[in-house]
N, C-alpha and C positions, 0 to 999 in steps of 0.2 A: 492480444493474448498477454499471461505473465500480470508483471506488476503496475501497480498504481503510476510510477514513472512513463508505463508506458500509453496507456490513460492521457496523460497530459501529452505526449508524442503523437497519439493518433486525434486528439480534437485539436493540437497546431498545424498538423497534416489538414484534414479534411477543412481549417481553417482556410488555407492556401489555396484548396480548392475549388473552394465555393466561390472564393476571390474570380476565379479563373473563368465561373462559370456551372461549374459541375454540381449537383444535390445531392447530400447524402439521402441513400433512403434504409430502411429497416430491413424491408423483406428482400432477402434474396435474390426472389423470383422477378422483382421488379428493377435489378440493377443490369447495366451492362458491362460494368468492371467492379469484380470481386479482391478488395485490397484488404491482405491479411499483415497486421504489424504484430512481430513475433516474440518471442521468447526463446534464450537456448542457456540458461541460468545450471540446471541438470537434465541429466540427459531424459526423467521423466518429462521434464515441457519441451524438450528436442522431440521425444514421440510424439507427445502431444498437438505440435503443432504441423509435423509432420501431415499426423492424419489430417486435420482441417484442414490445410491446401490439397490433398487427395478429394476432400470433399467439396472443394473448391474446382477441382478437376472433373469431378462427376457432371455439376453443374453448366461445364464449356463442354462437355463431351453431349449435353442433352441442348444444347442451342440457348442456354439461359444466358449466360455470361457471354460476351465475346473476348475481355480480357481476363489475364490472373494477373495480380501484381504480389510480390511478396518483398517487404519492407523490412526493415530490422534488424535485432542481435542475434537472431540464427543467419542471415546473409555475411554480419560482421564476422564470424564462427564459421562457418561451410560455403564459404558464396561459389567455392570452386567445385565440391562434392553435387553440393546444388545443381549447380548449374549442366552439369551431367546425367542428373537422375532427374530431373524435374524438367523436362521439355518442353512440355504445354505450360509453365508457368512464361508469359511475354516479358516481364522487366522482375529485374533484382536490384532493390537499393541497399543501402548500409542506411543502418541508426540516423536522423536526423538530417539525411539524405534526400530534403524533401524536395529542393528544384530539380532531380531527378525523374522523378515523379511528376513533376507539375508539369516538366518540359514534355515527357513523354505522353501523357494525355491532352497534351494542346493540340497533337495530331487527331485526335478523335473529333466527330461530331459533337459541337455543346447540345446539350439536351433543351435550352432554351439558346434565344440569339440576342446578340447583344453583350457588355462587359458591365457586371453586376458595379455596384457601389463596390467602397473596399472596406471590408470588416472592424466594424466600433471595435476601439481599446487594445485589448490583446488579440483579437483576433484568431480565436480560441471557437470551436462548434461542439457544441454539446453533441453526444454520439445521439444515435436514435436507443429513449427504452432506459435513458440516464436521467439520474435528478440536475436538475438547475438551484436547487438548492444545498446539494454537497459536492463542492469541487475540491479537486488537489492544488497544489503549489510545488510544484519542481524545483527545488532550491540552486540545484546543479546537478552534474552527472558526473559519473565515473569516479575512483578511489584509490587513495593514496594508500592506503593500509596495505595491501596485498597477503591478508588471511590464507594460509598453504593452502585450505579445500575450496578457495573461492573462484571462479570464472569472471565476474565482473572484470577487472581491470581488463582480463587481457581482451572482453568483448567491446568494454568501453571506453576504456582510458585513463588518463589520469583524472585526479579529481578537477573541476573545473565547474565551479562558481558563478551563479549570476550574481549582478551588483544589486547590492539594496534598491537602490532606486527602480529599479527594474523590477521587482518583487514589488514592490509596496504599489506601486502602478498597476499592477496587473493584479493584484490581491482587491483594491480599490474597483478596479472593472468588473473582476468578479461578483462582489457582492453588489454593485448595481445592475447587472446581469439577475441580482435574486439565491446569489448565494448567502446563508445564514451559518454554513459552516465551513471554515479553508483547513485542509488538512496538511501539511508542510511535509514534504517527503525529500528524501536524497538519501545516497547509500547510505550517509553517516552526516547526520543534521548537526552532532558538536564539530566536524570537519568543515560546517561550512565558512565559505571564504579567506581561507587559509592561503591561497592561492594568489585570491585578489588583493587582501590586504595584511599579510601577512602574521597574521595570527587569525585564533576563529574571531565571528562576526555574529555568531547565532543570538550570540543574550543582543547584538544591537539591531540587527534584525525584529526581533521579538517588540523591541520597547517601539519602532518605529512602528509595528503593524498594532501592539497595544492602545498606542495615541489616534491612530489615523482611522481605526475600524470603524463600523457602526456600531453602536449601543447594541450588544445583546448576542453579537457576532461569536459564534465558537470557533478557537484556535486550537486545531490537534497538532501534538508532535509526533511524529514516527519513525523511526529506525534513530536512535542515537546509540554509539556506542560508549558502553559502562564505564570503562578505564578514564575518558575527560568528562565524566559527570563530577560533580562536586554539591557540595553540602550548600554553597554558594550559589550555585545555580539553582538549586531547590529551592532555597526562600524566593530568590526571583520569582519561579513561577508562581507561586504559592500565595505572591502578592501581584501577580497581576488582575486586571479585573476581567479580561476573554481567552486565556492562553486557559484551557483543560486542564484540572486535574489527574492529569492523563496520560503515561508515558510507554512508548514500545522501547526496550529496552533488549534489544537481542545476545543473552551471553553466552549463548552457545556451549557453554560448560561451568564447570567450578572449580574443577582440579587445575592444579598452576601448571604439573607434567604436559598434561590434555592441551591447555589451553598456549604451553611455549609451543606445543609441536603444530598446533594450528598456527601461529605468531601473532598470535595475542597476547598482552602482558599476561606474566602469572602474577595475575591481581584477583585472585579467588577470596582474601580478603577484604580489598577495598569493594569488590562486587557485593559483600557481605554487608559492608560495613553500608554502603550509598544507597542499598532496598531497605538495611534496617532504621535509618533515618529518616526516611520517604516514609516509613509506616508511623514511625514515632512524631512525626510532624502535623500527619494525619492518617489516622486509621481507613478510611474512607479513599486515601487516594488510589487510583486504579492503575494498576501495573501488570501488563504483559513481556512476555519474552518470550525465544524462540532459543531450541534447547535443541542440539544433533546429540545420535546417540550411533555406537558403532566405528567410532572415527579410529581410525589406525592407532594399534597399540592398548586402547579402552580396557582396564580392568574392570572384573565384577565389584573390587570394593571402589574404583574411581569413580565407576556407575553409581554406585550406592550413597558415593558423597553428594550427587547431585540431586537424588531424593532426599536425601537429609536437608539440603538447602532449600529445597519447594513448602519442604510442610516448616521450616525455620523463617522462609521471606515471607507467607502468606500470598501467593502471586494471584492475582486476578484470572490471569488467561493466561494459557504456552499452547505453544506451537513444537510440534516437536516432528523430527524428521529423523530418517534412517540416512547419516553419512554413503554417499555417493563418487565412486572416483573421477573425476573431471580431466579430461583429456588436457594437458598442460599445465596445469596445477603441480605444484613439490609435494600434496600429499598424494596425488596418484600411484604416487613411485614410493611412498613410505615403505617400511617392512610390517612384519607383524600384523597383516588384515583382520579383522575381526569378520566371522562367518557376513552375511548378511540376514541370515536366519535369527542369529544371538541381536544384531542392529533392529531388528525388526519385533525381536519379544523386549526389549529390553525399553524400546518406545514403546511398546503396549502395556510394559507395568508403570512408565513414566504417567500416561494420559490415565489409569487406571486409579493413579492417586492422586492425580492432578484435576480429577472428576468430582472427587469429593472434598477438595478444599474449594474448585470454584463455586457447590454447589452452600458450601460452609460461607463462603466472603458471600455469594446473592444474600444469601440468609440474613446478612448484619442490615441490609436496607428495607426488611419490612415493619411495616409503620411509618417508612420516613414517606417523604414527598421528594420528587423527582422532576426535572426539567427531562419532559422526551418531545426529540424532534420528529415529525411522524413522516413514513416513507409509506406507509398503506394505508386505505380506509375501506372498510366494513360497512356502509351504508347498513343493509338488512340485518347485519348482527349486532350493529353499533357498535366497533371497536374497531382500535385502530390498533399498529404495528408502528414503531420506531426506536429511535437509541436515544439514550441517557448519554450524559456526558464520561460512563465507563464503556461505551460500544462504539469501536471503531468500522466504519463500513466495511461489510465485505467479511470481514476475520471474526470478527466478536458476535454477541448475543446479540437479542433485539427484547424491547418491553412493550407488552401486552397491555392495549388500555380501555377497559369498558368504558362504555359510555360516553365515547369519541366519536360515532359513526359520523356527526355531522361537519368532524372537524374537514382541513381542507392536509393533502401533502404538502409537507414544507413550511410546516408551521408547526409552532412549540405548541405541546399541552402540559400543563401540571400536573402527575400522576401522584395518586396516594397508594404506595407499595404494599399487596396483600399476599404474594406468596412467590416463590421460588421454585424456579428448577437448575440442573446445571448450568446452561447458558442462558437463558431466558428469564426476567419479571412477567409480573402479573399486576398491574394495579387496578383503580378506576380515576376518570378523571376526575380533578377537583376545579379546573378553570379553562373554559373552551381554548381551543386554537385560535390565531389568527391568518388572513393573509400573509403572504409576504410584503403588498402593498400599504400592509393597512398601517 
């Protein structure tokens, strides 16, 4: 459940496992321990995950499962509430907590006998029903920043760094595993290695994974925060030859009032100034953000300057959300709540205008040609489904490509772009797919 970080948590998890002996499998009906690894970020994926260990719960109550195990940052967050209300769950771990886990299923029956080999490289298991061709990279975890409306720190800590060498290792096993695209995640990817070496490490990161990758490799960044972006680090990427033109950039506001009370610089200029450069370096470059709306205090004109700033950046993609109080958080106790009805229309006229600029930015890419990496095939209709290098798995659009049926998943095709919708291309192809092998 939740995010991409946790993605990489549950195939190190199931990694550990299979060491031990245990298989993942897919369907439900064919497991005998149901491990759900959680999310408790707002209290909507608190519900959220809630229900799935109830439905986890259905499944031991009909003789399907014999265990529940429940993993994660809602154990880190409620392990005590939990462990009260959730009885038929058998074991509670924390985040990253995984000899917990391992020790406690050694008492089970292996489903085969005997102690497997131990897992090439990182030691990493692709979930069932996931590609082998777009993995993440976990940079580190947890965050220094402490944002008023944020939960992270206090469910996972400080910030805390892997070392390059250790990235570049496991980015390397990856892509001989058959990955073609490593997505780079961490709360705050300009924060990374702040810790270990005392200032950031990301641009020397980047240049190790640019030298060592395979020819043809896509490198996504995702979540950097705006304030340590620089004009500097733009030409960087701008010259690398696999790093994406491609940034998640989450500023959560514009106004500087909005953005101290979150504690965030009020750098609603330099946030102005570092998208207006990214467009004027390249029109083409692809820029997402994630915009709260509602946050304690919010006026209708503060509101208003963040609209002025969507159709002023040209943003590719936003993600926009209704401000949520978080139990222990300094904004939960702010004054001045804004309704959650006024949070709630006020994200609906945000994505309302944010509709027809992204459908304005697909627009500029018909006629061109396109690198799409393909995640479906269409045999009987000939076409296939995949992302360009402006579609982030999961959040973003995907392009439409006639005349691909016989490509393979996980393999590039050329697209020549014919038409547009909000989130979606449309092209046909101009040069088959290949293998990953080939």
């Amino acid at each position: 459940m939740g995010c991409a970080k946790n993605s990489v948590d549950s195939e190190t998890l199931m990694g550990r496992l299979a060491f031990e002996g245990h298989c993942v499998v897919e369907n439900p009906e064919d497991a005998r321990v149901g491990i759900i690894n959680t999310c408790a970020f707002i209290q909507d994926a608190v519900k959220e995950n809630i229900d799935a260990i109830l439905d986890l719960e259905l499944l031991k109550e009909r003789g399907v499962l014999e265990r529940i195990v429940v993993v994660g940052c809602i154990v880190n967050r409620y392990e005590a509430e939990l462990r009260q209300d959730l009885e038929t769950v058998d074991l509670f771990a924390r985040a990253e907590d995984w000899d917990t886990v391992v020790d406690y299923l050694a008492g089970l029956e292996r489903p085969r006998a005997g102690r497997p080999a131990a897992p090439a490289g990182c030691g990493r298991v692709v979930l069932p029903g996931s590609p082998v061709w777009s993995r993440y990279l976990k940079v580190g975890e947890g965050c220094n920043t402490f944002c008023s409306y944020c939960s992270i720190p206090l469910i996972r800590g400080r910030l805390r760094s892997r070392p390059v060498e250790h990235l570049l290792d496991e980015a390397l096993v990856l892509c001989a595993e058959g990955a073609r695209e490593l997505c780079l995640v961490g709360q705050d990817l300009t924060a990374y290695g702040c810790d270990l070496y005392g200032e950031p490490a990301t641009e020397r990161l980047l240049r190790e994974l640019d030298a060592a990758l395979p020819d043809g490799t896509w490198v996504r960044l995702l979540y950097l925060h705006p304030d340590r972006l620089t004009p500097a680090f733009v030409d960087f990427l701008m010259e690398s030859d696999k790093i994406l033109p491609y940034l998640d950039i989450p500023i959560q506001h514009i106004d500087d009032t909005i953005l101290t009370r979150m504690n965030r610089a009020p750098a609603g200029d330099h946030i102005r100034e570092i998208f207006r450069y990214i467009r004027e370096r390249d029109p083409l470059f692809a820029l997402r953000t994630t915009i709260m709306t509602g946050f304690p205090g919010e006026t209708e004109e503060q509101f208003r300057r963040v609209l002025d700033f969507l159709e002023e950046a040209e943003i590719d993609r936003v993600g926009a959300f209704v401000y949520s109080p978080e139990e222990g958080t300094r904004a939960a106790s702010f004054p001045d709540p804004v309704p959650r009805e006024v949070g709630e229309e006020r994200c609906a006229r945000l994505m309302e205008l944010q509709a027809a600029i992204s459908q304005e930015r697909g627009g500029l890419f018909t006629g061109k040609e396109l690198d799409v990496l393909l995640e479906e095939v269409d045999v009987e209709a000939d076409e296939a489904w995949g992302r360009s290098y402006r579609d982030a798995p999961e959040v973003d659009g995907l392009v439409c490509v006639s005349g691909a049926g016989g490509a393979v998943p996980g393999t590039f095709v050329r697209a020549r772009i014919a038409d547009c919708e909000e989130h979606d291309l449309f092209g046909t192809a101009v040069e088959p797919g290949r293998r990953n092998d080939a």
